[in-house]
C-alpha positions as CSV (number, residue, x, y, z in Angstrom):
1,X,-15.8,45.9,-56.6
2,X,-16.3,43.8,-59.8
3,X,-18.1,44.6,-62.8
4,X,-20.9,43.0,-63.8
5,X,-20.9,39.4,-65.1
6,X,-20.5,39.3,-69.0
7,X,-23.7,37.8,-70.8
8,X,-23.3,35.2,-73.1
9,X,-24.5,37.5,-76.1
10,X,-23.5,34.5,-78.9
11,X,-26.7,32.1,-77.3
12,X,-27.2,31.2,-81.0
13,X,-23.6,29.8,-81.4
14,X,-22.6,26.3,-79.9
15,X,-20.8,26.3,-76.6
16,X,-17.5,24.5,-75.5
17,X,-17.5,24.5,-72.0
18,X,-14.6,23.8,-69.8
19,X,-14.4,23.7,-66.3
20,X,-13.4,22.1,-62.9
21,X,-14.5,18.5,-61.5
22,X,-16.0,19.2,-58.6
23,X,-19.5,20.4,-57.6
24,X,-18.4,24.5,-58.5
25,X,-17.5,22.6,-62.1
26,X,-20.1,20.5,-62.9
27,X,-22.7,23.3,-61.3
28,X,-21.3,26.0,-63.8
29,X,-22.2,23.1,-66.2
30,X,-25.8,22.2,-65.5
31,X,-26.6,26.1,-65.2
32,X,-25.3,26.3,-69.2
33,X,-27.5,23.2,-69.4
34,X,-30.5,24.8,-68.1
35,X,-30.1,27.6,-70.1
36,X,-30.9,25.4,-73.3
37,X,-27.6,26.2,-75.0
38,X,-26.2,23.6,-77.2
39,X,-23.3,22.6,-75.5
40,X,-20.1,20.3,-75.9
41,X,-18.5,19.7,-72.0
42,X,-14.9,19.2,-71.0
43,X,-13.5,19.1,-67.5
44,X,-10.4,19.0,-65.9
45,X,-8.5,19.5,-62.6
46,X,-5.8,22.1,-62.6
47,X,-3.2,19.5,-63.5
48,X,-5.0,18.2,-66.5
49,X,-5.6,21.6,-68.1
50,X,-2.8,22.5,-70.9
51,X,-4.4,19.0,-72.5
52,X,-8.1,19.8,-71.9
53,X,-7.5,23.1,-73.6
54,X,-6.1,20.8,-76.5
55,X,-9.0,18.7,-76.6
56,X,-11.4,21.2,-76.4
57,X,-9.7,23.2,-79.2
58,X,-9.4,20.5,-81.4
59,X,-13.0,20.0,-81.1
60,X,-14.0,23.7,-82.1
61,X,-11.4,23.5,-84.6
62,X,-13.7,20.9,-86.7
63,X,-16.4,22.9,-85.8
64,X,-17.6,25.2,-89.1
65,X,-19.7,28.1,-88.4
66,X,-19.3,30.4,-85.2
67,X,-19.0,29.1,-81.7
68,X,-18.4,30.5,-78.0
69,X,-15.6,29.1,-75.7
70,X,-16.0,29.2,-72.1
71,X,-14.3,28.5,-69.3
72,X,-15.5,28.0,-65.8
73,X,-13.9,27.7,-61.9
74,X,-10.3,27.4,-63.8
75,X,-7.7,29.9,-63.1
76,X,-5.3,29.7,-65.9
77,X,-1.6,30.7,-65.7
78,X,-0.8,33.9,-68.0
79,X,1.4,31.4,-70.0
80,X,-1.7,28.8,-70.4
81,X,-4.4,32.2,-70.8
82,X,-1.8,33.6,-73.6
83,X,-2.0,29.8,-75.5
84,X,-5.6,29.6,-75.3
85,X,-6.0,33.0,-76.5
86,X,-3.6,32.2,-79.7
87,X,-5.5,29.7,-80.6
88,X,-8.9,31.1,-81.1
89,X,-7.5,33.9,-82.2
90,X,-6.0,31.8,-84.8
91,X,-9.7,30.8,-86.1
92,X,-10.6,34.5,-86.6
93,X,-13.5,36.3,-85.5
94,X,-16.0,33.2,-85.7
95,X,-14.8,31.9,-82.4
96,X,-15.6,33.9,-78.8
97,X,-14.0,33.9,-75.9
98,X,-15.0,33.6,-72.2
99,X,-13.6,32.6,-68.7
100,X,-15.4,33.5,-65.8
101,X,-13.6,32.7,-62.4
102,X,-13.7,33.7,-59.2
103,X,-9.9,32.4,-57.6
104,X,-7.9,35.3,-56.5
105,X,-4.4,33.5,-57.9
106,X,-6.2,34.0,-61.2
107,X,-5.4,38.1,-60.8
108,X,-2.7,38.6,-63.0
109,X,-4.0,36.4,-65.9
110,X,-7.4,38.5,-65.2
111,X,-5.2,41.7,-65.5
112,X,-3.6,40.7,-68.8
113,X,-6.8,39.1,-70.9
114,X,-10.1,41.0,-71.5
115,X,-12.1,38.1,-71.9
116,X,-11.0,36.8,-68.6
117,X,-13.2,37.6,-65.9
118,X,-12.3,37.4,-62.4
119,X,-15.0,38.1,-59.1
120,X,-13.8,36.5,-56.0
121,X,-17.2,37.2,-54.4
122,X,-19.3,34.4,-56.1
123,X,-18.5,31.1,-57.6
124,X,-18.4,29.5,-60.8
125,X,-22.0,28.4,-60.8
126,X,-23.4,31.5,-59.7
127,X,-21.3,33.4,-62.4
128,X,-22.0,31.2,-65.0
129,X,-25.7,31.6,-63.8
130,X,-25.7,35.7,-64.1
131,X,-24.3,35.1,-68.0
132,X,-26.9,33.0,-68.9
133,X,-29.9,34.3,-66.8
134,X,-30.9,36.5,-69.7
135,X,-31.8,33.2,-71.6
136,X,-34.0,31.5,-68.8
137,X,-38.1,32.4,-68.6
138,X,-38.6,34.1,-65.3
139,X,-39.9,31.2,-63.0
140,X,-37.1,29.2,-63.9
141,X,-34.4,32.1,-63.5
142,X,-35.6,32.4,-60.0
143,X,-35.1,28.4,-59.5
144,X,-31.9,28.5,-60.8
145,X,-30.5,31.6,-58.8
146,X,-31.4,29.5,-55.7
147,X,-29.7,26.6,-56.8
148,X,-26.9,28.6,-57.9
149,X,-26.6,30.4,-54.6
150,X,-26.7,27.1,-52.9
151,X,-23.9,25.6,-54.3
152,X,-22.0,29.1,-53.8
153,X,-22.4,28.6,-49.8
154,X,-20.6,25.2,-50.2
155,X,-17.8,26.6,-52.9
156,X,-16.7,29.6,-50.8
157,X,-16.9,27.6,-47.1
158,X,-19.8,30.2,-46.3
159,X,-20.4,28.8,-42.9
160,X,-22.9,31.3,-41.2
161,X,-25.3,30.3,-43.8
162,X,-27.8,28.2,-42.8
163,X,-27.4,25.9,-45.9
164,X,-23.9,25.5,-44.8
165,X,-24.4,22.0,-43.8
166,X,-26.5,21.2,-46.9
167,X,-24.2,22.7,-49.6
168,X,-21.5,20.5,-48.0
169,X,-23.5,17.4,-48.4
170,X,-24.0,18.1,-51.9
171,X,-20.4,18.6,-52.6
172,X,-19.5,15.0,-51.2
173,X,-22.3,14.0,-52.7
174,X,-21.4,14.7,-56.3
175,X,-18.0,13.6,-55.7
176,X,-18.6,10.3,-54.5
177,X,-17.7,7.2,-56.5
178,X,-20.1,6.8,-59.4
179,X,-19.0,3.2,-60.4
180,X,-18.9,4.5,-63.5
181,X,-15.6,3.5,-65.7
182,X,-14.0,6.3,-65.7
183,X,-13.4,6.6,-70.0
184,X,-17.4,7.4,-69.8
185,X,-16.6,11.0,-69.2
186,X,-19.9,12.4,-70.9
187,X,-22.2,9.8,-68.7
188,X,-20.3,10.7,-65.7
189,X,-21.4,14.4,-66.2
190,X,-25.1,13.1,-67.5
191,X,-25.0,11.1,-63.8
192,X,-24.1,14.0,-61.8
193,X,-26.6,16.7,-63.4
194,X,-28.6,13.8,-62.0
195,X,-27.3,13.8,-58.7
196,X,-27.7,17.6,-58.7
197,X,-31.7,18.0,-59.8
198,X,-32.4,15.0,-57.7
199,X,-30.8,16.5,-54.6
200,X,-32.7,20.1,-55.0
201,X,-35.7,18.9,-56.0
202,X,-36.5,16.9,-52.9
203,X,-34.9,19.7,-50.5
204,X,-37.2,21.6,-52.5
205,X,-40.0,19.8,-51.3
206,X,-39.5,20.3,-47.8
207,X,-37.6,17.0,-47.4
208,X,-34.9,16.3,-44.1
209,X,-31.8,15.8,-44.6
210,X,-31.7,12.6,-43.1
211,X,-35.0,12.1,-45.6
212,X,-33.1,13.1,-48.8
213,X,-30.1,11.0,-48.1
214,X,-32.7,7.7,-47.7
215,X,-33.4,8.9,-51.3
216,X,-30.1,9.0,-52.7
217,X,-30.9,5.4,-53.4
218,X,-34.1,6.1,-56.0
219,X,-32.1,9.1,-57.1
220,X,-29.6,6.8,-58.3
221,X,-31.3,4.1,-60.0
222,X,-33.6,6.3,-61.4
223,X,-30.6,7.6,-63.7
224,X,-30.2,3.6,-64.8
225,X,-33.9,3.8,-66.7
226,X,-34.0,3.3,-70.4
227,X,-29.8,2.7,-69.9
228,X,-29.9,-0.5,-69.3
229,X,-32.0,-3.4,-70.2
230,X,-35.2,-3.7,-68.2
231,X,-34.7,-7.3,-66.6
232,X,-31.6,-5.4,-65.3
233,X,-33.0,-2.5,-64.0
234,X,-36.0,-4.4,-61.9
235,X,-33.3,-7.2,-60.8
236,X,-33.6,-7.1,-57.0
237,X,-30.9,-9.4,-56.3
238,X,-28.4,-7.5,-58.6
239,X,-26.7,-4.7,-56.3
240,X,-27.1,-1.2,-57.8
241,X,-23.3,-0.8,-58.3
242,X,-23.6,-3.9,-60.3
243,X,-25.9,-2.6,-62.7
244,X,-23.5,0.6,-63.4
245,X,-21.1,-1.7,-64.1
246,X,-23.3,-3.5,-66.4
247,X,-24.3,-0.3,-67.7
248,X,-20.4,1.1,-68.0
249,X,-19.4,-2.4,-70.3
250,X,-22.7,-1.9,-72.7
251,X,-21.5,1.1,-73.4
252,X,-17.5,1.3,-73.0
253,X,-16.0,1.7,-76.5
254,X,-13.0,-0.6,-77.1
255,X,-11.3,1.7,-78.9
256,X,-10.7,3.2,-75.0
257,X,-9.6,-0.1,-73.8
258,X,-6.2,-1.3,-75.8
259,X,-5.8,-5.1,-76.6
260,X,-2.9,-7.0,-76.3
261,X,-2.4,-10.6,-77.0
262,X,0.4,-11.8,-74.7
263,X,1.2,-15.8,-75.1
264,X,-1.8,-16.3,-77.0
265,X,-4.6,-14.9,-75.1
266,X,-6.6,-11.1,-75.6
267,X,-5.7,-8.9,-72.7
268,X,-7.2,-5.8,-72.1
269,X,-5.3,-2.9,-70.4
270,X,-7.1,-0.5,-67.7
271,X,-5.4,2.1,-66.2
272,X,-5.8,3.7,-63.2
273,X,-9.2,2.7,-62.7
274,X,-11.1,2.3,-59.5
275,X,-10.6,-1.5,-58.6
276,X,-14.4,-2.2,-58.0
277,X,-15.2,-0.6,-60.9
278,X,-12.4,-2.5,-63.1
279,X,-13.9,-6.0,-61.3
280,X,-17.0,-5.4,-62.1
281,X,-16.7,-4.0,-65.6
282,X,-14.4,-6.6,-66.7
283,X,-17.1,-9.1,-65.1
284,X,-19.4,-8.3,-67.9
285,X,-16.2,-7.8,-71.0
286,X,-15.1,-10.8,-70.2
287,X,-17.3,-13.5,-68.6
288,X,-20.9,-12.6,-70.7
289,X,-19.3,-10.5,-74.0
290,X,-16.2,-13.0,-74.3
291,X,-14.4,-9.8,-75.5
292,X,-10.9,-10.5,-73.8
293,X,-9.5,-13.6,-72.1
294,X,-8.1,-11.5,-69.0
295,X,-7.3,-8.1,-68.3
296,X,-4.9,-5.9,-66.6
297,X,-5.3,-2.7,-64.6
298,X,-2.2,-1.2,-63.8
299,X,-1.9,1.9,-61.5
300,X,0.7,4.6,-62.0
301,X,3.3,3.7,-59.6
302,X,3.4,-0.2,-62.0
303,X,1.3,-2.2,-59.7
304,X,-0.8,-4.4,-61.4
305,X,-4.1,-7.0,-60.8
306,X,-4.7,-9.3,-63.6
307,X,-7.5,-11.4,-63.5
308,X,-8.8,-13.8,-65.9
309,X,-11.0,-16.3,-67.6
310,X,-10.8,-20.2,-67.4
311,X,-8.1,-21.2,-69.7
312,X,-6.0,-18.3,-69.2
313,X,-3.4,-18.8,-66.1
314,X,-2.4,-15.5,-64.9
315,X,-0.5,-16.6,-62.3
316,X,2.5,-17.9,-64.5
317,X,1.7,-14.2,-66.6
318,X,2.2,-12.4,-63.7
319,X,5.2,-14.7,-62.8
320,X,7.0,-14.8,-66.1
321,X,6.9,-10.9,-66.6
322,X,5.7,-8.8,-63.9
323,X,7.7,-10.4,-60.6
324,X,4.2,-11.8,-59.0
325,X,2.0,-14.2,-58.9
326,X,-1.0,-15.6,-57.7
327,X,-4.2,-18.2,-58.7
328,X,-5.1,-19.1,-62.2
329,X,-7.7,-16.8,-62.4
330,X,-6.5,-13.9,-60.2
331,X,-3.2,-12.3,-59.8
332,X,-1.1,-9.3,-58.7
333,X,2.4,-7.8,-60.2
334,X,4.4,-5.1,-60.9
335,X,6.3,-3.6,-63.9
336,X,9.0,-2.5,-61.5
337,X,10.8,1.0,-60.4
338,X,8.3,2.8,-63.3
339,X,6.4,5.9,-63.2
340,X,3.6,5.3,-66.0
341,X,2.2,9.0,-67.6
342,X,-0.7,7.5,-69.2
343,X,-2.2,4.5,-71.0
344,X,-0.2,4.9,-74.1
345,X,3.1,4.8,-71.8
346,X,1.6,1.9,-70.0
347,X,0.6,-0.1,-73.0
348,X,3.9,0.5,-74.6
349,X,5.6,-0.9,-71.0
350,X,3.7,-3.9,-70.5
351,X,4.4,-4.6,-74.6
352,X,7.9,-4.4,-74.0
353,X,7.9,-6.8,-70.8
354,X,5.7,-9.1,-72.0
355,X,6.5,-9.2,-76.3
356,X,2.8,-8.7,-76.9
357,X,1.3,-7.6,-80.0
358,X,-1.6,-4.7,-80.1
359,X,-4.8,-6.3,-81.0
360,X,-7.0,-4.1,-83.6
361,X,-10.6,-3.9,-82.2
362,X,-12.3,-1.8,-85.1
């Protein structure tokens, strides 16, 4: 039987939380949230983690004073546990460590490493939940032990409950497309803490299932007030997708977005991106901002859609150096038998196809 969940005794200290990208994740998240600790969030899927751990340490690295570091519904390898470990340990006794999970392939790492903790009989949320009860005012401990014991049905496929079929919703739910662009990690998070309140609030008043998911609609545009400009935000013949993608261009930070001028004209370079969410953000960058004359999302495998302003023919682009073609204004290609890691790898291919030079946006 495992021991009782560790507090988080440093509540004083800042916290810099990493955990999974699902609804287990993001809930372990929201509870540290609702707990009132000042937090800094990172998340990753398991593939993603020996850079997230970078990141994040970077991050407490710069970080003068003391600080906790926590990780949630991740089970790290010993090799990855051992890194992490020799890196706060490197910053002396100022920085804390703690992983709670609850995956048995995380034993042996749990074996190894004090400050992991491992209980495979509740999830992430509900862990992180018992170590920062202690810091929540009764009523709202009580609302928040629900919630977290909701989403623990869902996690851990707890189908004689009779939430079953309503913690399941809620996991598709959060992990829906949030036409978001996807370099807007921290709104992404902001959106589905959103997602999450809205969701128990109204099952909290009683509301259907079938009532709640007419909802979803208000629960989503009601996380676009005060983000986006009011004529916006009351536009009824603007699609709410439309206005995230409005919303995700205001914001997006160019410095995310690489510039390339190829023959003459700016091209920005997306990769990987949802392709509704890279039409509709490069809508607004390039039609109303002027901030590029066309732009390029390329997928991993080296397809590419380029699409472009009047003026700008990417048709004979696509031609010329990616083996496609096309209209004017809209075209496909490919950079051939490549397997792109990244952005930086892409940029750096499309650069050496193409002769383009990087375009300095600061």
């Amino acid at each position: 039987m495992a021991s009782a969940t560790p507090a988080l005794e440093h509540s004083e200290h800042p916290v810099f939380h990493l955990s999974h990208t699902d609804l287990d994740g993001y809930g372990a998240q929201y509870m540290i949230q609702e707990a009132g600790l000042r937090a800094r969030f990172f998340n990753a899927d398991y593939h993603e983690i020996p850079r997230a751990i970078g990141r994040l340490m970077e991050a407490v690295e710069r970080q003068a004073g003391e600080a906790t570091v926590l990780v949630t519904d991740l089970n790290l390898t010993p090799e990855q546990a051992a890194d992490l470990e020799r890196r706060v340990e490197a910053l002396g006794p100022r920085v804390h460590l703690q992983l709670l999970d609850h995956h048995g392939s995380g034993r042996e790492a749990a074996e190894r490493f004090d400050w992991y903790f491992l209980d495979t009989e509740k999830c992430a949320t509900l862990l992180t939940f018992e170590a920062c009860a202690h810091l929540m005012d009764a009523r709202h401990r009580e609302r928040m032990e629900q919630r977290a014991r909701f989403i623990d049905v869902g996690d851990r496929w707890l189908k004689d409950s009779e939430d079953f079929t309503r913690a399941i919703f809620l996991i598709g739910l959060v992990m829906e497309n949030d036409h978001l662009a996807p370099t807007l990690t921290d709104l992404k998070r902001a959106y589905r803490f959103n997602l999450i309140d809205g969701f128990f609030d109204r099952m909290e008043e009683g509301l259907t299932l079938e009532a709640l998911e007419r909802s979803l609609y208000d629960i989503r545009k009601g996380f676009l007030k005060g983000r986006v400009e009011k004529r916006i935000f009351n536009d009824a013949e603007l699609p709410l997708k439309d206005k995230y993608h409005r919303m995700s261009a205001e914001l997006l930070d160019l410095d995310d977005v690489p510039l390339l001028e190829i023959d003459g004209h700016r091209a920005g370079l997306f990769f990987n991106w949802p392709h509704d969410v890279f039409r509709g953000v490069i809508m607004e960058l390039m039609e109303r901002q002027g901030r590029m004359d066309m732009a390029i999302l390329v997928r991993g495998n080296g397809r590419m859609s380029l699409r472009a302003n009047p003026g700008t023919d990417v048709s004979r682009i696509a031609a010329e150096y990616f083996s496609g073609g096309g209209h004017p204004g809209a075209a496909g290609g490919t950079l051939g038998d490549v397997r792109l890691k990244n952005l930086k790898h892409a940029v750096n291919v499309i650069r050496e196809a193409t002769g383009g030079q990087r375009i300095k946006t600061g």
